[in-house]
Biopython code that builds the backbone (N, CA, C, O; Angstrom):
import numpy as np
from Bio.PDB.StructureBuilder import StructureBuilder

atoms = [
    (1, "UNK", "N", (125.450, -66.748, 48.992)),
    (1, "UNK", "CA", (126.088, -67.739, 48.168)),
    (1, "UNK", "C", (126.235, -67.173, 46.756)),
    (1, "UNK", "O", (125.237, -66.688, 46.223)),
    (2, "UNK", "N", (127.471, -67.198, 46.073)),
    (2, "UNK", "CA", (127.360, -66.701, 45.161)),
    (2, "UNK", "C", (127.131, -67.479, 43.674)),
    (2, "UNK", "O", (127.945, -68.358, 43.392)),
    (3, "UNK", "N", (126.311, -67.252, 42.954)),
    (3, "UNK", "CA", (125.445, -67.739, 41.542)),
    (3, "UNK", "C", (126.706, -67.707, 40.423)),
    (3, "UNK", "O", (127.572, -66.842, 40.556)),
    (4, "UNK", "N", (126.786, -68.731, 39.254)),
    (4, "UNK", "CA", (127.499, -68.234, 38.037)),
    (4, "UNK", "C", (126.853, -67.882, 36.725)),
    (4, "UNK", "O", (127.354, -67.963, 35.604)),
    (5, "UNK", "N", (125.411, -67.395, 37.135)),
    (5, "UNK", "CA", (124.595, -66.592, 36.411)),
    (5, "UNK", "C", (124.905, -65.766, 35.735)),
    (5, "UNK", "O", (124.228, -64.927, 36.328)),
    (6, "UNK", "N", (125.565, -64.958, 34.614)),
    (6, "UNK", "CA", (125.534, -63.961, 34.023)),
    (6, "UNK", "C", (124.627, -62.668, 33.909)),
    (6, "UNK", "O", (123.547, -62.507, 33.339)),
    (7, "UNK", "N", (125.525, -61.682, 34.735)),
    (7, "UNK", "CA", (124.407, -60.264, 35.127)),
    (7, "UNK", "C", (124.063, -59.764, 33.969)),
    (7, "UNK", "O", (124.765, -60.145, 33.033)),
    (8, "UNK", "N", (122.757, -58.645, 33.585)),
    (8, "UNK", "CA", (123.057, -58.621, 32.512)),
    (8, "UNK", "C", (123.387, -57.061, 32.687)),
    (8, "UNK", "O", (123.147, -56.167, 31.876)),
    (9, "UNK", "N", (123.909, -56.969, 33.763)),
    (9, "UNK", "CA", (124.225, -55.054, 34.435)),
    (9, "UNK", "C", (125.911, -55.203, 34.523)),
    (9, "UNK", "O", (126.585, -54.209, 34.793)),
    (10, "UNK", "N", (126.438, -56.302, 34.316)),
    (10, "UNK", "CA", (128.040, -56.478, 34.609)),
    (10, "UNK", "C", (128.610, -55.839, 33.301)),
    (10, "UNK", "O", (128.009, -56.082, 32.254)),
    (11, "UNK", "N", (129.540, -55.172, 33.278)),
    (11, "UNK", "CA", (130.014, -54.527, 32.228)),
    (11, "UNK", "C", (131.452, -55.776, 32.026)),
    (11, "UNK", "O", (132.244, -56.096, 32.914)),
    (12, "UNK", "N", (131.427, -56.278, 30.607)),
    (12, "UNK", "CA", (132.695, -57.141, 30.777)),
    (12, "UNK", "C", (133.838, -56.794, 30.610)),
    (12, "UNK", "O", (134.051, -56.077, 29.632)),
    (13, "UNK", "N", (134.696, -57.077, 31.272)),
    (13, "UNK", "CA", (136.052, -56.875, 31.362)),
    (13, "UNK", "C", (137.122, -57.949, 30.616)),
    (13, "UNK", "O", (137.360, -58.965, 31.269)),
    (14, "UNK", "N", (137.808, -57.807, 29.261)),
    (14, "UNK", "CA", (138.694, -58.939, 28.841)),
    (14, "UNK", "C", (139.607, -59.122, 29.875)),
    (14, "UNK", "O", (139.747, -58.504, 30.931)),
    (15, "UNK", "N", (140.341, -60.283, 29.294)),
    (15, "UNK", "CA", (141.098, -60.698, 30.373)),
    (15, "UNK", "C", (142.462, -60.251, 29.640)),
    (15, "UNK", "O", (142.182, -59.867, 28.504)),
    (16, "UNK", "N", (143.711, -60.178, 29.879)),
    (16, "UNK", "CA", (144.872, -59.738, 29.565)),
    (16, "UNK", "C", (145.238, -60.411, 27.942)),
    (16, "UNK", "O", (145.110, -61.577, 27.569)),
    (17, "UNK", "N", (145.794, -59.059, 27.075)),
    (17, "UNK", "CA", (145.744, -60.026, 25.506)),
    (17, "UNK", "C", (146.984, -59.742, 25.125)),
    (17, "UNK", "O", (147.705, -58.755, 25.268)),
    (18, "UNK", "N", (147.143, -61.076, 24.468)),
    (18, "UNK", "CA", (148.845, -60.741, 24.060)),
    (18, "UNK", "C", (149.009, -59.866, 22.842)),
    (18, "UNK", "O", (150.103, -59.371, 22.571)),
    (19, "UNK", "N", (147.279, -59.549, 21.658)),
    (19, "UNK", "CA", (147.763, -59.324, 20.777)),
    (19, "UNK", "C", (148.286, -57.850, 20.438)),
    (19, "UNK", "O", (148.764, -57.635, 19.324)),
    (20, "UNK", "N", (148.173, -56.538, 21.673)),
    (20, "UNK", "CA", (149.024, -55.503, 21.150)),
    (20, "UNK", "C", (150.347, -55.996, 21.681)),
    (20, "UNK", "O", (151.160, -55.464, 20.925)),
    (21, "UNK", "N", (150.855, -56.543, 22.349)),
    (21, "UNK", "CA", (152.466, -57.006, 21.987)),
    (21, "UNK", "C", (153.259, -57.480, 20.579)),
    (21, "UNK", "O", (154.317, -57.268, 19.986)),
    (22, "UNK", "N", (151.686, -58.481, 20.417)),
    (22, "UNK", "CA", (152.648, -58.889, 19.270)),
    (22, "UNK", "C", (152.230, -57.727, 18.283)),
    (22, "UNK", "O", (153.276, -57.283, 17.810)),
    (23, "UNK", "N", (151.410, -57.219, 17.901)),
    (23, "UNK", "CA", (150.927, -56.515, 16.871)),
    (23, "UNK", "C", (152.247, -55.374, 16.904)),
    (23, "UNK", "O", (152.858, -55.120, 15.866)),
    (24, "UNK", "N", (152.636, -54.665, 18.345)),
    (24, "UNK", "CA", (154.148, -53.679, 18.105)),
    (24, "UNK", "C", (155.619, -54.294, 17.442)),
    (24, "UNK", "O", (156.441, -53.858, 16.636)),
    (25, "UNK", "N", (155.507, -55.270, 18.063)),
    (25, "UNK", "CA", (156.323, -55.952, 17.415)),
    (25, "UNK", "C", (156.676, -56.224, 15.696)),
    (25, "UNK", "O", (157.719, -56.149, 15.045)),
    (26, "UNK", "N", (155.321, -56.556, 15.362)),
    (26, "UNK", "CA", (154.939, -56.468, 14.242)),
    (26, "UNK", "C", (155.164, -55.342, 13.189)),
    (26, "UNK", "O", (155.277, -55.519, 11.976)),
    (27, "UNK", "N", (155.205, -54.298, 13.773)),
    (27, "UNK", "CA", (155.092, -52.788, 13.412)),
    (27, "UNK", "C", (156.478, -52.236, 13.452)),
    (27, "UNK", "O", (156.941, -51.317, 12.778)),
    (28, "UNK", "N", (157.272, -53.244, 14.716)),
    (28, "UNK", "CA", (158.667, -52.933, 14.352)),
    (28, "UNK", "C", (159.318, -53.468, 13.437)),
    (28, "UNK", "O", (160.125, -52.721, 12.884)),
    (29, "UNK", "N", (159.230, -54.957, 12.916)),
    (29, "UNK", "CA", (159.241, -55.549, 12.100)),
    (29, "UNK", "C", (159.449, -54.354, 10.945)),
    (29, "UNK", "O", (160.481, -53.966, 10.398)),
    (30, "UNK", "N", (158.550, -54.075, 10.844)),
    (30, "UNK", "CA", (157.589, -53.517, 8.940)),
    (30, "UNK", "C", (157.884, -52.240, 9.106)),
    (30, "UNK", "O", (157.217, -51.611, 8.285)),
    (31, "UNK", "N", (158.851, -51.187, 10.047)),
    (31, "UNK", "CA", (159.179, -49.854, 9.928)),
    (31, "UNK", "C", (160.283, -50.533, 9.953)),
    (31, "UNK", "O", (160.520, -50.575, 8.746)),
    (32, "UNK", "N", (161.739, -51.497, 10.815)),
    (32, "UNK", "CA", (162.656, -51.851, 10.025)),
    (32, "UNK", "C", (162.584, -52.418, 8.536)),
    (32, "UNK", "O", (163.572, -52.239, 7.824)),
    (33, "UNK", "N", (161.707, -52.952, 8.129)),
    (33, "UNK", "CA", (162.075, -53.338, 6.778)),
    (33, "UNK", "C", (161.897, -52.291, 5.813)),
    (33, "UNK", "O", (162.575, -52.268, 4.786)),
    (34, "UNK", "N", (160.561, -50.954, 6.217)),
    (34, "UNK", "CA", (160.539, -49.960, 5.228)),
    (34, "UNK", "C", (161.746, -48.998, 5.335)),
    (34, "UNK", "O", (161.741, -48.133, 4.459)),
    (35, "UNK", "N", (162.561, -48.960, 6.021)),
    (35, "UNK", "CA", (163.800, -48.606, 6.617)),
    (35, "UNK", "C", (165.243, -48.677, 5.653)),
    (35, "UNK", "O", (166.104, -47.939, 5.175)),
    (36, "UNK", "N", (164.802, -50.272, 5.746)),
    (36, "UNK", "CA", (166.421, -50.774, 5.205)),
    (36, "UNK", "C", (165.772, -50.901, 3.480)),
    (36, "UNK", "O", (166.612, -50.520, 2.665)),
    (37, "UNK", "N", (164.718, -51.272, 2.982)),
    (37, "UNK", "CA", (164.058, -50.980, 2.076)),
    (37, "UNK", "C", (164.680, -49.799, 0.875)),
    (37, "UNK", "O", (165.154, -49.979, -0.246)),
    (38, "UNK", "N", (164.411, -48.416, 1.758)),
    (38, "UNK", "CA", (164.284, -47.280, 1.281)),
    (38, "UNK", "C", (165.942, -46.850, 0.862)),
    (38, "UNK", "O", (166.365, -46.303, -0.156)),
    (39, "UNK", "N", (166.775, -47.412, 2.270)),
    (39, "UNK", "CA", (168.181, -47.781, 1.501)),
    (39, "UNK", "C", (169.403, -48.435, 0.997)),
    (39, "UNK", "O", (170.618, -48.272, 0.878)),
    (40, "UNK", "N", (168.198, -49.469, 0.705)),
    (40, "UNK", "CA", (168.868, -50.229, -0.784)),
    (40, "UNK", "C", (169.646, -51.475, 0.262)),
    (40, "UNK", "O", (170.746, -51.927, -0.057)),
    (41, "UNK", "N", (168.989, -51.899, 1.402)),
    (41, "UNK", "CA", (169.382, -53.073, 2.046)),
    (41, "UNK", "C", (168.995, -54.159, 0.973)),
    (41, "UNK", "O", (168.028, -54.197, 0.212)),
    (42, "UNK", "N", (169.929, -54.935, 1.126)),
    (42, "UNK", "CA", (169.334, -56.500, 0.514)),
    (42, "UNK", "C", (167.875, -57.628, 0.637)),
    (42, "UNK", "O", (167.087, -58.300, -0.029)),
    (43, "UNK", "N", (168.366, -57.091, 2.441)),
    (43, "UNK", "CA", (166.844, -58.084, 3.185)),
    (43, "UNK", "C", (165.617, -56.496, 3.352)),
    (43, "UNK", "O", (164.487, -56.475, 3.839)),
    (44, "UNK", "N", (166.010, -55.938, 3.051)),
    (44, "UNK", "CA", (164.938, -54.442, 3.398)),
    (44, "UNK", "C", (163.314, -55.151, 3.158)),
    (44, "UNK", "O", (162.273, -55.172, 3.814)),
    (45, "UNK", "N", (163.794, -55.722, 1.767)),
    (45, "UNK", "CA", (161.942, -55.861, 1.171)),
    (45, "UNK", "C", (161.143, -56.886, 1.854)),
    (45, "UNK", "O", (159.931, -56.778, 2.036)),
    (46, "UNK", "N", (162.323, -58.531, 2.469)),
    (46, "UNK", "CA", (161.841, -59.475, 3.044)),
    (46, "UNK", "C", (161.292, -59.069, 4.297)),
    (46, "UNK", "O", (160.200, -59.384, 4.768)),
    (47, "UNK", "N", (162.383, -58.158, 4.899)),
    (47, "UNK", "CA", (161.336, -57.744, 6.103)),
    (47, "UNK", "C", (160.004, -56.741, 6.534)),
    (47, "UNK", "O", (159.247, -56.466, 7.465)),
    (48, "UNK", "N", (160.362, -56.394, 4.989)),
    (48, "UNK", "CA", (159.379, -55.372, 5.240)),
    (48, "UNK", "C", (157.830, -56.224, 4.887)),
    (48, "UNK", "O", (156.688, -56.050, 5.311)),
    (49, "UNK", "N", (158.510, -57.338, 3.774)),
    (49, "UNK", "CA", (156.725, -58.213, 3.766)),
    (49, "UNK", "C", (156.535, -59.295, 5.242)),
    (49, "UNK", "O", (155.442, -59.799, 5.500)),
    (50, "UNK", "N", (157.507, -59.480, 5.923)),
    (50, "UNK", "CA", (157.755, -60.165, 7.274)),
    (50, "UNK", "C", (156.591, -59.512, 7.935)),
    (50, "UNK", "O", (155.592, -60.090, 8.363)),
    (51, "UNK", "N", (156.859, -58.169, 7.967)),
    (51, "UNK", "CA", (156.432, -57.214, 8.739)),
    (51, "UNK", "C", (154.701, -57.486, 8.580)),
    (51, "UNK", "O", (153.912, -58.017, 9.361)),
    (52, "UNK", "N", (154.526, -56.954, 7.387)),
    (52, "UNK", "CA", (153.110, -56.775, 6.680)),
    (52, "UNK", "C", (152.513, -57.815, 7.116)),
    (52, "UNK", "O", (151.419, -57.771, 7.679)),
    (53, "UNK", "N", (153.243, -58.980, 6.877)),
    (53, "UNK", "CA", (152.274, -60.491, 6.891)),
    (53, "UNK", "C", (152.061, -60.725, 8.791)),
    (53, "UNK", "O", (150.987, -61.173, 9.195)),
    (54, "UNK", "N", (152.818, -60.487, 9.468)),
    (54, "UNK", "CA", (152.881, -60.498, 10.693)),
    (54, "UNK", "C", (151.825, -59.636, 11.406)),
    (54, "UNK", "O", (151.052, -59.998, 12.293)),
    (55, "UNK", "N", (151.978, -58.137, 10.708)),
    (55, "UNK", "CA", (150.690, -57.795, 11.246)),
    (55, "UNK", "C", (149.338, -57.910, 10.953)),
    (55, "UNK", "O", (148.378, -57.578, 11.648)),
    (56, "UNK", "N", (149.372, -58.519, 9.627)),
    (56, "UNK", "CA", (147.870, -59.246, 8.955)),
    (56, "UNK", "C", (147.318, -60.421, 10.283)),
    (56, "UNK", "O", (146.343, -60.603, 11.011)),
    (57, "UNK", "N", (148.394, -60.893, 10.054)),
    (57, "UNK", "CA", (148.123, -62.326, 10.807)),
    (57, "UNK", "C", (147.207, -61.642, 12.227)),
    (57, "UNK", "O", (146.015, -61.799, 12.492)),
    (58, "UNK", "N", (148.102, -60.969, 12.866)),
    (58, "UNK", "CA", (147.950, -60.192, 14.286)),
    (58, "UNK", "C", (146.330, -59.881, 14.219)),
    (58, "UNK", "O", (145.423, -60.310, 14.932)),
    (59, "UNK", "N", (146.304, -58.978, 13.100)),
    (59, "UNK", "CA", (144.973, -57.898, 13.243)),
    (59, "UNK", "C", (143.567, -59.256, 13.029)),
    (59, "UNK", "O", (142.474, -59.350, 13.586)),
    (60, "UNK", "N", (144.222, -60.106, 12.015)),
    (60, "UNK", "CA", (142.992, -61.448, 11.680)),
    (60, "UNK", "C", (142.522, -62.104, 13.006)),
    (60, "UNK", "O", (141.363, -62.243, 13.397)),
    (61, "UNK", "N", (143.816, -62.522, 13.684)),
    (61, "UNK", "CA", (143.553, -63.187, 15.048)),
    (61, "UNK", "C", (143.320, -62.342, 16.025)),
    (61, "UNK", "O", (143.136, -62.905, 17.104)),
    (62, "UNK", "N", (143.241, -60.778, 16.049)),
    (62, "UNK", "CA", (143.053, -60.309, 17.573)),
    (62, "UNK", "C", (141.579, -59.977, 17.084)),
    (62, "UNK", "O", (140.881, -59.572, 18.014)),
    (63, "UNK", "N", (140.936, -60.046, 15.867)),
    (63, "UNK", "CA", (139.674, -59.366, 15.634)),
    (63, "UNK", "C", (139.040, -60.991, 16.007)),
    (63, "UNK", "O", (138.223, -61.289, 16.878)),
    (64, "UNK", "N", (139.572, -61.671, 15.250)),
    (64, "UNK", "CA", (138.751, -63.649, 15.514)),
    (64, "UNK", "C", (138.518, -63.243, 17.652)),
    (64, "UNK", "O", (137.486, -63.395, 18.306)),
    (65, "UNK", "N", (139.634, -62.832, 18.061)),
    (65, "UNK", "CA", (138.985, -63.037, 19.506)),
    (65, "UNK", "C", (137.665, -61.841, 19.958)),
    (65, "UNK", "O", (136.770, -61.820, 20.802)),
    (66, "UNK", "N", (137.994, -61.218, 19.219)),
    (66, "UNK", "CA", (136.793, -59.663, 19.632)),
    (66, "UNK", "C", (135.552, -60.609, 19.137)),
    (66, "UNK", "O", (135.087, -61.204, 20.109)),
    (67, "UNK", "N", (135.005, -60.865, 18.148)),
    (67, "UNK", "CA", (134.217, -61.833, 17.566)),
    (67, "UNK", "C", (133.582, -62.794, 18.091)),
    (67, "UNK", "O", (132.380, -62.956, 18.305)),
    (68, "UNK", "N", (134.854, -63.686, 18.367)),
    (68, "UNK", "CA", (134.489, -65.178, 19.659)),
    (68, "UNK", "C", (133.778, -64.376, 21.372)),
    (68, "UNK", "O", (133.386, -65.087, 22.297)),
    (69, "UNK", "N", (133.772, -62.906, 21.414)),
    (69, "UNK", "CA", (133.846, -63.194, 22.394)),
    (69, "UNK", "C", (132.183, -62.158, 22.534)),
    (69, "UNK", "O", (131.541, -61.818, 23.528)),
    (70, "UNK", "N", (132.079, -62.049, 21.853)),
    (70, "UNK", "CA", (130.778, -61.083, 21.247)),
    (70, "UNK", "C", (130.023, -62.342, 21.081)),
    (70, "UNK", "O", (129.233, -62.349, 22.025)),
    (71, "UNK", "N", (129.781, -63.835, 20.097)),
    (71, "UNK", "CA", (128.967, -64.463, 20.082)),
    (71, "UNK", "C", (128.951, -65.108, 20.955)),
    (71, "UNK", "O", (127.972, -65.822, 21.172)),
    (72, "UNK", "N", (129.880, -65.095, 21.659)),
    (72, "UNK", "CA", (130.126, -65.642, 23.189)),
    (72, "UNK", "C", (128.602, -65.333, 24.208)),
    (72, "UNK", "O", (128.197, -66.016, 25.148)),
    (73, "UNK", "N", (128.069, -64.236, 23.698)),
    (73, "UNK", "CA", (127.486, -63.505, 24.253)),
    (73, "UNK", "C", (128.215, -63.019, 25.564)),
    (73, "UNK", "O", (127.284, -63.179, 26.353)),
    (74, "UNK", "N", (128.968, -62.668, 26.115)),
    (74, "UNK", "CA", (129.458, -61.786, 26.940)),
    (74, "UNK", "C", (130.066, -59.901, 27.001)),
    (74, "UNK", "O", (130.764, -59.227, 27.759)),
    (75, "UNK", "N", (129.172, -59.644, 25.509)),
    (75, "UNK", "CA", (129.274, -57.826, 25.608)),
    (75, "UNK", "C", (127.281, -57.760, 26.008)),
    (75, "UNK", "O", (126.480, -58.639, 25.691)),
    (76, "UNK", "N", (126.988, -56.590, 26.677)),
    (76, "UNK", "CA", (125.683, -56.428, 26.614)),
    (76, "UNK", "C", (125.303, -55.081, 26.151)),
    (76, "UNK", "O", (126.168, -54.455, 25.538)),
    (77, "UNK", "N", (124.397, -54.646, 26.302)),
    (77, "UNK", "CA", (124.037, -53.311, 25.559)),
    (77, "UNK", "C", (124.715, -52.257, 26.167)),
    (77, "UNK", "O", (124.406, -51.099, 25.887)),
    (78, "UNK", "N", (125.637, -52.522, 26.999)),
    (78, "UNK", "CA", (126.586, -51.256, 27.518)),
    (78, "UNK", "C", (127.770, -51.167, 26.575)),
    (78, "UNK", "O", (128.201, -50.039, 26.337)),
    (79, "UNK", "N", (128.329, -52.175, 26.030)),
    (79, "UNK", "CA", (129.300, -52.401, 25.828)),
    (79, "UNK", "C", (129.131, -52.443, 24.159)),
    (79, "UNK", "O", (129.878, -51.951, 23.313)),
    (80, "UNK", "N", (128.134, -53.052, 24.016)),
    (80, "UNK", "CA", (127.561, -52.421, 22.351)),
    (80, "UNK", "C", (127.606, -51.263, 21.991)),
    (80, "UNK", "O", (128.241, -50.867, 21.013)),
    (81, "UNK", "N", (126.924, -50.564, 22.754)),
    (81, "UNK", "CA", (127.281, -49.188, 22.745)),
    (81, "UNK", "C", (128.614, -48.215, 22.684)),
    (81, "UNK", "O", (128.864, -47.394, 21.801)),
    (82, "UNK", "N", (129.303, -48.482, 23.702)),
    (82, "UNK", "CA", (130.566, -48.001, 23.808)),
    (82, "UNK", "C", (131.670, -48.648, 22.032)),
    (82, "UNK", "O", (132.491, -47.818, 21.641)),
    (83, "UNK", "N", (131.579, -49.907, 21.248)),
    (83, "UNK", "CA", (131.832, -49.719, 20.352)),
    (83, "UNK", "C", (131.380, -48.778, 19.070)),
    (83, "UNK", "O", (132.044, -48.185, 18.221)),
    (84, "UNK", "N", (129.768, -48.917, 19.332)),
    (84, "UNK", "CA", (129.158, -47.977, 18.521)),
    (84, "UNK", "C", (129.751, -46.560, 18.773)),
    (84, "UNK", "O", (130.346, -46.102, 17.797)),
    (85, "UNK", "N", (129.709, -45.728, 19.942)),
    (85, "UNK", "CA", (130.365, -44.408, 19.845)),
    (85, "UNK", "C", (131.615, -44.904, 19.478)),
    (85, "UNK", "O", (131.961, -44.639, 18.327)),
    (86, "UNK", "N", (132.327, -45.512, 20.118)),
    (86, "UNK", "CA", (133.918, -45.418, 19.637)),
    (86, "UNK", "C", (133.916, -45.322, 17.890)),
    (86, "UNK", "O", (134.826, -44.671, 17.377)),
    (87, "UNK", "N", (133.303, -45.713, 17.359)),
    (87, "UNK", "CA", (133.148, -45.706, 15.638)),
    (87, "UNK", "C", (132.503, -44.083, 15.185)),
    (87, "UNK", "O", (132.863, -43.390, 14.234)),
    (88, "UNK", "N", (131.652, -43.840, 16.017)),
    (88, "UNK", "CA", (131.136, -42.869, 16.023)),
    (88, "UNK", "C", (132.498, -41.231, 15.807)),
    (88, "UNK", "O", (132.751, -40.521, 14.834)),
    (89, "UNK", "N", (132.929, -41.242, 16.951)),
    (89, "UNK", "CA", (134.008, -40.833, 16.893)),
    (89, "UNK", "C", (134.900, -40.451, 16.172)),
    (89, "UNK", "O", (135.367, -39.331, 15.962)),
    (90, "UNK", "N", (135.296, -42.172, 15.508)),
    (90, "UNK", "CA", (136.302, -42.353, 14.907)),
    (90, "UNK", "C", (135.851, -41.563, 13.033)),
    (90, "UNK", "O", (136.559, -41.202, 12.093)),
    (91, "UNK", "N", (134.721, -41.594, 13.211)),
    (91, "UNK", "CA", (134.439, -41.256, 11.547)),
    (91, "UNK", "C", (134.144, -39.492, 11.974)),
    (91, "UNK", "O", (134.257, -38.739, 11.007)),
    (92, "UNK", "N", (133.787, -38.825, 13.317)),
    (92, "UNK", "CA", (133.947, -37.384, 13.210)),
    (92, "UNK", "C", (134.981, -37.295, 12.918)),
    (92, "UNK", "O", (135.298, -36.513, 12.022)),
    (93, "UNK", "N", (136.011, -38.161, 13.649)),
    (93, "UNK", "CA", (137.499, -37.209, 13.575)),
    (93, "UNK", "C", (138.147, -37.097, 11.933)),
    (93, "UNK", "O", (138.918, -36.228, 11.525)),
    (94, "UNK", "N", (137.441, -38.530, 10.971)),
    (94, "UNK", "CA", (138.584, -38.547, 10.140)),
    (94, "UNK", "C", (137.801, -37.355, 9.095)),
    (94, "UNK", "O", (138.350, -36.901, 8.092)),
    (95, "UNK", "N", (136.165, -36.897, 9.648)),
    (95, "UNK", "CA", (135.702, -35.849, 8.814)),
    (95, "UNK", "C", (136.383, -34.672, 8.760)),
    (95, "UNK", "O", (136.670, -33.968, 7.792)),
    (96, "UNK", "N", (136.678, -34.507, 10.303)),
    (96, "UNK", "CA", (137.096, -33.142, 10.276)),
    (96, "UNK", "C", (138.309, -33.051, 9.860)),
    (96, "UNK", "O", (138.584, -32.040, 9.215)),
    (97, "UNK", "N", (139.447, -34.128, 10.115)),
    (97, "UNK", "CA", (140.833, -33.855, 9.374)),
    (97, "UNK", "C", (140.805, -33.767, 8.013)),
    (97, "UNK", "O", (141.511, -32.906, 7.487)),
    (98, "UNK", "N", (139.942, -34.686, 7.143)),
    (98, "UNK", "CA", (140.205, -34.356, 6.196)),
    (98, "UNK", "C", (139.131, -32.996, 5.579)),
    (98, "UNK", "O", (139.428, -32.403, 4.542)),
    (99, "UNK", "N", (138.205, -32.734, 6.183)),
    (99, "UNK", "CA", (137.908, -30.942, 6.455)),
    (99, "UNK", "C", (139.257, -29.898, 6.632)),
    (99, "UNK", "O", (139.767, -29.062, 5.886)),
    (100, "UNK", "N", (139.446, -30.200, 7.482)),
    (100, "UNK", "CA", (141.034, -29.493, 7.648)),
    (100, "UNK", "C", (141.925, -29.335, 6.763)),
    (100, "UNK", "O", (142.399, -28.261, 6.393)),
    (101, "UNK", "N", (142.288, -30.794, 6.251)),
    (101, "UNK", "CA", (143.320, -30.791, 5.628)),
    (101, "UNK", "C", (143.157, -30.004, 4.172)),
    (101, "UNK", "O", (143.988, -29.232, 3.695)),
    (102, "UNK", "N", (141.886, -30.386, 3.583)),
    (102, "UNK", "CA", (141.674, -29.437, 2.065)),
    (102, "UNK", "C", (140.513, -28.729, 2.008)),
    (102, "UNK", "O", (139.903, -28.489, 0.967)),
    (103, "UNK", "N", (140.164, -28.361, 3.198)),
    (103, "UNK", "CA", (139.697, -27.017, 3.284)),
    (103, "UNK", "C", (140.038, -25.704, 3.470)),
    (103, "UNK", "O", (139.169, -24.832, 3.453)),
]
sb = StructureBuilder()
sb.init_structure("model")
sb.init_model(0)
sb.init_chain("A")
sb.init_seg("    ")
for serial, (resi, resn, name, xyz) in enumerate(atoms, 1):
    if name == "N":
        sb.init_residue(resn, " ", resi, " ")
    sb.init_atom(name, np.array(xyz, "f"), 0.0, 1.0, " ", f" {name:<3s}", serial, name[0])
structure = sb.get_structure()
């Protein structure tokens, strides 16, 4: 019979998110507006803050669900982890590029 117990060995899986759709979208937005912007369109600048504000919005609300879903308690120490390296990572790489770059 199966329990709706929470394992604490289940690695969680989100469920399908709309917010990298909208977030590309977003990004298309704000590279057309830096676009028409750069030559001397009329609406260049509106879309280009369209853009900006669209993906603010995006990044505020897709992080509010990462958040909700963490005090949710549904990440466990597997999955803690795997953000921790992913950060981990993310700060070798930007050492070594910018090692690279003005070294």
């Amino acid at each position: 019979m199966a329990h709706n117990t929470p394992d604490a060995n289940v690695y969680f899986v989100p469920s399908q998110s709309r917010w990298p759709f909208v977030g590309s979208i977003s990004m298309l937005v704000l590279m057309v507006g830096v676009a028409s912007w750069l030559n001397d369109a009329s609406w260049g600048r509106w879309t280009f803050f369209l853009g900006l504000a669209m993906l603010v919005f995006t990044l505020f609300l897709w992080f509010g669900d990462v958040i909700r879903e963490s005090v949710g308690g549904n990440y466990n120490r597997q999955v803690d982890g795997s953000f921790r390296m992913g950060m981990v990572w993310f700060i070798f790489s930007e050492v070594m590029f910018f090692g690279a770059f003005f070294g």
